[in-house]
C-alpha positions in Angstrom: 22.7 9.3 5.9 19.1 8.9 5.5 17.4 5.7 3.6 15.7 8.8 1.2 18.9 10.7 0.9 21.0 7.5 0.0 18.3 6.6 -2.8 18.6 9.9 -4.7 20.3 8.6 -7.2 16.9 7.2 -8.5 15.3 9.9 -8.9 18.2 11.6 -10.8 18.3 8.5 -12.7 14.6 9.0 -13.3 15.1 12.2 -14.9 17.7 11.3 -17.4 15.9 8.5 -18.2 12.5 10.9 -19.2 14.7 13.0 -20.9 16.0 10.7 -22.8 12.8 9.3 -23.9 11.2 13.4 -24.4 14.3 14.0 -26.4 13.9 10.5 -28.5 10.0 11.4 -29.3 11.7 14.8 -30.1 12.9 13.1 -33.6 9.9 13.2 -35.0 9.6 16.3 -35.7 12.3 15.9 -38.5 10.9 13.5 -40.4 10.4 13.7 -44.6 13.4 16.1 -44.1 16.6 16.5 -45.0 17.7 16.0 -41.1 15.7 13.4 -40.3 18.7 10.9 -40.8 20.6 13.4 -38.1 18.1 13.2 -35.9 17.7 9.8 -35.9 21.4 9.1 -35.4 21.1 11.6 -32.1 18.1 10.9 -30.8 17.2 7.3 -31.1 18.9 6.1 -28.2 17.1 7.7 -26.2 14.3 5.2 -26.3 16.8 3.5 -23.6 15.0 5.5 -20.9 12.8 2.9 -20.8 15.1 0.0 -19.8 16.5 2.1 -17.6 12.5 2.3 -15.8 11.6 -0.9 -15.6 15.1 -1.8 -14.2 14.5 1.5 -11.0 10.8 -0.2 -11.3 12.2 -4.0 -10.3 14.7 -2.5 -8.0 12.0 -0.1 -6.3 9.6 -3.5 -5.7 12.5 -5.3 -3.9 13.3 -2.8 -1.9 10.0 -1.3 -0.7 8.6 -4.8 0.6 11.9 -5.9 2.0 10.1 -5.8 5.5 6.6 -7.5 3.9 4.9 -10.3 5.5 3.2 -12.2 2.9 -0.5 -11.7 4.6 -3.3 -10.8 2.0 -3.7 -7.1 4.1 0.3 -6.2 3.3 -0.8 -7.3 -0.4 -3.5 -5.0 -0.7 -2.0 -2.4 0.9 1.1 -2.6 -2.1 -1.6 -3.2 -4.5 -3.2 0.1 -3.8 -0.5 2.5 -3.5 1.0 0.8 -7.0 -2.3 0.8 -8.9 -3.4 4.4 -7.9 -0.4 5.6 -8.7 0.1 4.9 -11.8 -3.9 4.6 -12.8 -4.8 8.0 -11.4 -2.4 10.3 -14.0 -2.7 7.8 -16.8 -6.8 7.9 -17.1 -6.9 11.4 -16.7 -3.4 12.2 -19.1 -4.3 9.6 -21.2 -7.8 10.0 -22.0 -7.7 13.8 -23.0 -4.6 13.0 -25.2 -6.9 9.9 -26.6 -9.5 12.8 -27.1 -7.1 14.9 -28.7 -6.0 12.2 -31.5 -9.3 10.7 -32.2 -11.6 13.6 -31.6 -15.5 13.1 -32.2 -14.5 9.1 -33.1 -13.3 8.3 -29.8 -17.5 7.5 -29.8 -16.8 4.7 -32.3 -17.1 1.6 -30.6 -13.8 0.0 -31.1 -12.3 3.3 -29.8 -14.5 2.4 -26.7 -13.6 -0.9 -26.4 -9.7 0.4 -27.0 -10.2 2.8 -23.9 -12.1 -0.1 -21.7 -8.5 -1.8 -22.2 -6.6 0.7 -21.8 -8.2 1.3 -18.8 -7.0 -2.0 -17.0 -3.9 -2.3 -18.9 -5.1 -5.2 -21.3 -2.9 -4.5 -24.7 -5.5 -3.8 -27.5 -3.6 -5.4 -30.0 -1.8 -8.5 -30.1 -0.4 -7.9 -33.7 1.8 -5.6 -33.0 5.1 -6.5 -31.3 6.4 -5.2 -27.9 4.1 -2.0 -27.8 0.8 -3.8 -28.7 -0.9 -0.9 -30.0 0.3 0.9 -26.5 -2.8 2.3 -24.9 -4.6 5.7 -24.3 -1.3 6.8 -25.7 1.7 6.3 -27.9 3.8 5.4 -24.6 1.4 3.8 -23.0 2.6 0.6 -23.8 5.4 0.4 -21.0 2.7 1.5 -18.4 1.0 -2.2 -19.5 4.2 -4.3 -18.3 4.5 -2.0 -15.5 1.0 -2.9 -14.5 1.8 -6.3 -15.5 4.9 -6.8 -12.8 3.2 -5.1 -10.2 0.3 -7.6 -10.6 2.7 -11.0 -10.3 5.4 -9.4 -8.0 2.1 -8.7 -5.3 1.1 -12.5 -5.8 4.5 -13.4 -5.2 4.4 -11.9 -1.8 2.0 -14.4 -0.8 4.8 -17.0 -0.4 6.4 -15.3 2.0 9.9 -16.0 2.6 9.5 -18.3 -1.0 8.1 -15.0 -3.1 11.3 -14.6 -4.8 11.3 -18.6 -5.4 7.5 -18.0 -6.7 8.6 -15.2 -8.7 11.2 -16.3 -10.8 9.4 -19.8 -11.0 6.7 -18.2 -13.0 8.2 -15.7 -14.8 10.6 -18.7 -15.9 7.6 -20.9 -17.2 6.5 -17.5 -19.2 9.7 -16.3 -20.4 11.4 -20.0 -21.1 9.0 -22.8 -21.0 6.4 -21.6 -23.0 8.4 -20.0 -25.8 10.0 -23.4 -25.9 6.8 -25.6 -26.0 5.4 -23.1 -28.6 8.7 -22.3 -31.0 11.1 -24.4 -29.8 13.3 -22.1 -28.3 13.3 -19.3 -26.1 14.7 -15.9 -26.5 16.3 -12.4 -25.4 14.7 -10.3 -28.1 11.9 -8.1 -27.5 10.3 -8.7 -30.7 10.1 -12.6 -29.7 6.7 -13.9 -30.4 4.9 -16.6 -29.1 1.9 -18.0 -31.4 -1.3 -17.1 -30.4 -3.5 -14.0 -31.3 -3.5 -12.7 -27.0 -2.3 -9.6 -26.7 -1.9 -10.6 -22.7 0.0 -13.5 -23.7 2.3 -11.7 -26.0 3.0 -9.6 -23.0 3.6 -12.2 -20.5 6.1 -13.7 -22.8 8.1 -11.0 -23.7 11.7 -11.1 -22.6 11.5 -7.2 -21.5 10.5 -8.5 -18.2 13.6 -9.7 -17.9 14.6 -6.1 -17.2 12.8 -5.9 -13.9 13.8 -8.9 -12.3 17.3 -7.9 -13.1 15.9 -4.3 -11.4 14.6 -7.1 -8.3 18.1 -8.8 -8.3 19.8 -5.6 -7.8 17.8 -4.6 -5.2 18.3 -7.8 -3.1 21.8 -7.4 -3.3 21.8 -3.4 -2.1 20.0 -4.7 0.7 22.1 -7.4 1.6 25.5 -6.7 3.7 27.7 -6.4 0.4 29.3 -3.0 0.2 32.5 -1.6 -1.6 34.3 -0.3 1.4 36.8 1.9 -0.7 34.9 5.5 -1.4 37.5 5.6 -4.3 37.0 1.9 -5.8 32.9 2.7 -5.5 33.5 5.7 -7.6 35.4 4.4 -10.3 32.6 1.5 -9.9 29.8 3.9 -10.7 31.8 6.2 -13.3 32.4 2.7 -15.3 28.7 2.0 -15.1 27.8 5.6 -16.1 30.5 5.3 -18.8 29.8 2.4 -20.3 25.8 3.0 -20.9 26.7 6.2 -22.2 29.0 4.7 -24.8 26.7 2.1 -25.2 24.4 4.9 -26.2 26.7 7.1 -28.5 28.3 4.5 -30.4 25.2 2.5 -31.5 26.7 -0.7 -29.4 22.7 -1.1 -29.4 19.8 -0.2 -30.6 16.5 -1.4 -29.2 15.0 -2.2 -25.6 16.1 -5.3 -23.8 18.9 -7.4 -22.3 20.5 -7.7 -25.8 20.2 -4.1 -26.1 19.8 -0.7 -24.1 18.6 -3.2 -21.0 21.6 -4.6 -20.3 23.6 -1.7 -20.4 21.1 -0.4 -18.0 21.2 -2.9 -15.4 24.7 -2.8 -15.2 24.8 1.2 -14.9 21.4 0.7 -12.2 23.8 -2.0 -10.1 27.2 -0.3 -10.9 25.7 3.2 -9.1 23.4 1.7 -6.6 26.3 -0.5 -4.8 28.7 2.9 -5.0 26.0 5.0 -3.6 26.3 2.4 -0.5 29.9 3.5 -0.1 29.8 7.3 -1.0 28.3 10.2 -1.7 27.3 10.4 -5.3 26.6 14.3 -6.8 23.8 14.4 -9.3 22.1 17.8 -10.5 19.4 18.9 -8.4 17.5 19.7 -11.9 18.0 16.4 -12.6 16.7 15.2 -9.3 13.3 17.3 -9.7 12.7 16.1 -13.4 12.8 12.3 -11.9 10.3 13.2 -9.0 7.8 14.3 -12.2 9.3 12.1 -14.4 5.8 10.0 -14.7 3.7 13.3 -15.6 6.2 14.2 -17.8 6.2 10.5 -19.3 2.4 11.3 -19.9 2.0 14.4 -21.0 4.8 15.0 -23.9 3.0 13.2 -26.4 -0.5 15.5 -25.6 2.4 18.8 -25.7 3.8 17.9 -28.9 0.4 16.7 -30.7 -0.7 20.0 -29.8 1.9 22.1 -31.0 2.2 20.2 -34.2 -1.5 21.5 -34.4 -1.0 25.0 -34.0 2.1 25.4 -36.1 0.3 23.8 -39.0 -2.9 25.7 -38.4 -0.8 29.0 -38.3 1.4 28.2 -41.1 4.6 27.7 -39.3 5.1 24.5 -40.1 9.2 25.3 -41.5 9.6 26.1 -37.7 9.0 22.2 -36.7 11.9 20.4 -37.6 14.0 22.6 -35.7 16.1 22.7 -32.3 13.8 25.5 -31.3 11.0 23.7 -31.3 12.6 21.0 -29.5 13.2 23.4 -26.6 10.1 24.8 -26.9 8.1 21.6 -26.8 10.8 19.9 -24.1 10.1 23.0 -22.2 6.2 23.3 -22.0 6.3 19.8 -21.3 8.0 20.0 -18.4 5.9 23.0 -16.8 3.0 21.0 -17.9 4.2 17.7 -16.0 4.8 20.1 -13.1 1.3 21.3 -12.7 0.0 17.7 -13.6 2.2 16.3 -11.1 0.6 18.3 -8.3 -2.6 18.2 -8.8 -2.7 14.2 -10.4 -0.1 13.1 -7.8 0.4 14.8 -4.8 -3.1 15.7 -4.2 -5.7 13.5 -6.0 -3.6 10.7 -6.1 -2.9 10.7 -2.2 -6.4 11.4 -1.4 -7.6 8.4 -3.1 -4.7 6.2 -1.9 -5.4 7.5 1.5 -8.9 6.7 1.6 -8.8 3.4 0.0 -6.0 2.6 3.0 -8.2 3.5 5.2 -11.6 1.9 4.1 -12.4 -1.4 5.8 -13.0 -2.6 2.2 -9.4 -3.4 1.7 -8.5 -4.9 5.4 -7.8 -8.6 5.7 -7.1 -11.3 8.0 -3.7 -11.7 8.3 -2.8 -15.1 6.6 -0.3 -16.4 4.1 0.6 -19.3 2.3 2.9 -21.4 4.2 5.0 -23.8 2.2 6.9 -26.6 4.2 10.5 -27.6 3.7 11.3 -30.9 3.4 14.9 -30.8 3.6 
């Protein structure tokens, strides 16, 4: 079996997760109603998409640069094809949905300045826990930690054979140390705070990044020998994990992002089907499979798609038709056409022509060094 048919299961795993999240956003068309309390009870937890990203984001950094060799050339390289990919979409999605919202005031100078941010995935606003303020748009926010990991994870692979001992080392001193110099104790919560009015900070320290160095830790150990060599035992391994997040879900065992909540179910569901998948054949939907591979585009644009049709129906009167299941589908639906297009022109062409040519420009070619660190054992 092939290395890309044996990681399918992430991309299927990337589709529920976007559906998920599309399907959560979808609540809010029922709000001041008499189902909003419904919808809420249905559709919240599918805000859990999210963990289950960043945990297929920490996995997908492990695995990738498994053969990396720490020089400043292999870092540029990762730092290219992870910065245009998720740049590229984002500045173009997100600026036309920012256009959208704020219409002839995205001219007003602190709507610039909250673009120029946006831009390089600086939070605009420290105030506001977890998200922010987000970005270009609503979901934005995630795409800022994203950015963030990819950004200390490349450093990391500096130290060579010691990246992982780098890694954790500083995400340690940002998620423990300095929550404990500043409050006295450190914390799983996501709406953990640190003192200080720097929205970077705020991000640095937030215990979501947990999430993707449990996605990291998984991927070192489905590289490593360990495999379930029972094709029944890896099954049962993977239907408990699958199981137990959906359960997580349905009951309300939690409600918000993070190890204490959705995260943790997610990691465990991520590691549960990722050591099965080792052992066995695991069947997902093809659908499924071709959501994940435009899962980003789709992450991008559903905010723009439902803005817009909220818009419409209100200009032409049909706003009784909004807090309804058929506009769910209908919204869920052009969405996903949308992404598709998106996908292929953002992605698959623009995307890989700049990616390509930045590869290839002499700019970004190093001398192959790397820091060496000594053992003194």
């Amino acid at each position: 079996m092939s290395n890309d048919k044996k990681l399918d299961f992430l991309q299927a795993l990337r589709g529920l997760a976007i559906m998920m999240v599309v399907l959560s956003h979808a609540r809010w068309f029922f709000l001041v109603t008499p189902y909003q309390q419904t919808a809420e009870t249905l559709l919240h937890g599918g805000a859990a998409g999210v963990d289950i990203f960043f945990v297929i984001s920490g996995f997908i950094m492990a695995y990738t640069t498994k053969g990396n060799d720490g020089s400043p050339a292999s870092l540029m390289r990762f730092y290219i094809r992870r910065f245009t990919k998720i740049w590229i979409p984002y500045a173009v999605i997100g600026i036309v949905t920012f256009a959208v919202a704020k219409g002839t005031g995205i001219f007003v100078h602190e709507n610039l300045i909250w673009i120029a941010k946006s831009l390089i995935f600086i939070p605009p606003d420290a105030h506001s826990f977890l998200y922010l303020g987000g970005g270009l748009t609503d979901v934005a926010w995630s795409l800022n930690y994203e950015a963030y990991f990819y950004l200390i994870f490349g450093l990391s692979m500096l130290f060579a054979r010691f990246r992982y001992v780098a890694l954790f080392g500083w995400c340690g001193i940002c998620l423990i140390a300095v929550p404990l110099w500043d409050h006295g104790h450190a914390s799983l919560l996501v709406t953990a705070r640190v003192n200080s009015d720097n929205a970077y900070l705020q991000l640095m320290t937030n215990p979501i990044i947990f999430e993707f160095l449990g996605g990291v830790i998984i991927g070192k150990i489905y590289c490593s020998s360990f495999v379930i060599r029972d094709a029944l035992t890896a099954r049962l391994v993977a239907f408990s994990g699958c199981v137990g997040f959906l359960w997580c879900i349905l009951e309300n065992i939690a409600s918000d992002n993070g190890l204490l909540g959705w995260g943790g179910w997610a990691v465990a569901m991520v590691l549960a089907i990722s050591l099965a998948s080792k052992s066995t054949h695991i069947p997902f939907p093809a659908v499924l499979a071709w959501i994940g591979n435009i899962s980003y585009a789709l992450y991008l644009v559903h905010p723009l798609v439902n803005m817009v049709a909220k818009e419409l129906f209100l200009h032409y009167g049909l706003m009784p038709l909004i807090p309804t299941i058929g506009h769910v589908i209908l919204t869920t639906s052009i969405s996903i056409l949308v992404a598709a297009f998106a996908h292929s022109i953002l992605d698959e062409r623009l995307h890989v022509k700049i990616r390509d040519g930045l590869l290839a420009s002499r700019l970004f070619r190093a001398p192959r060094i790397s820091i060496s660190i000594q053992s003194t054992s």
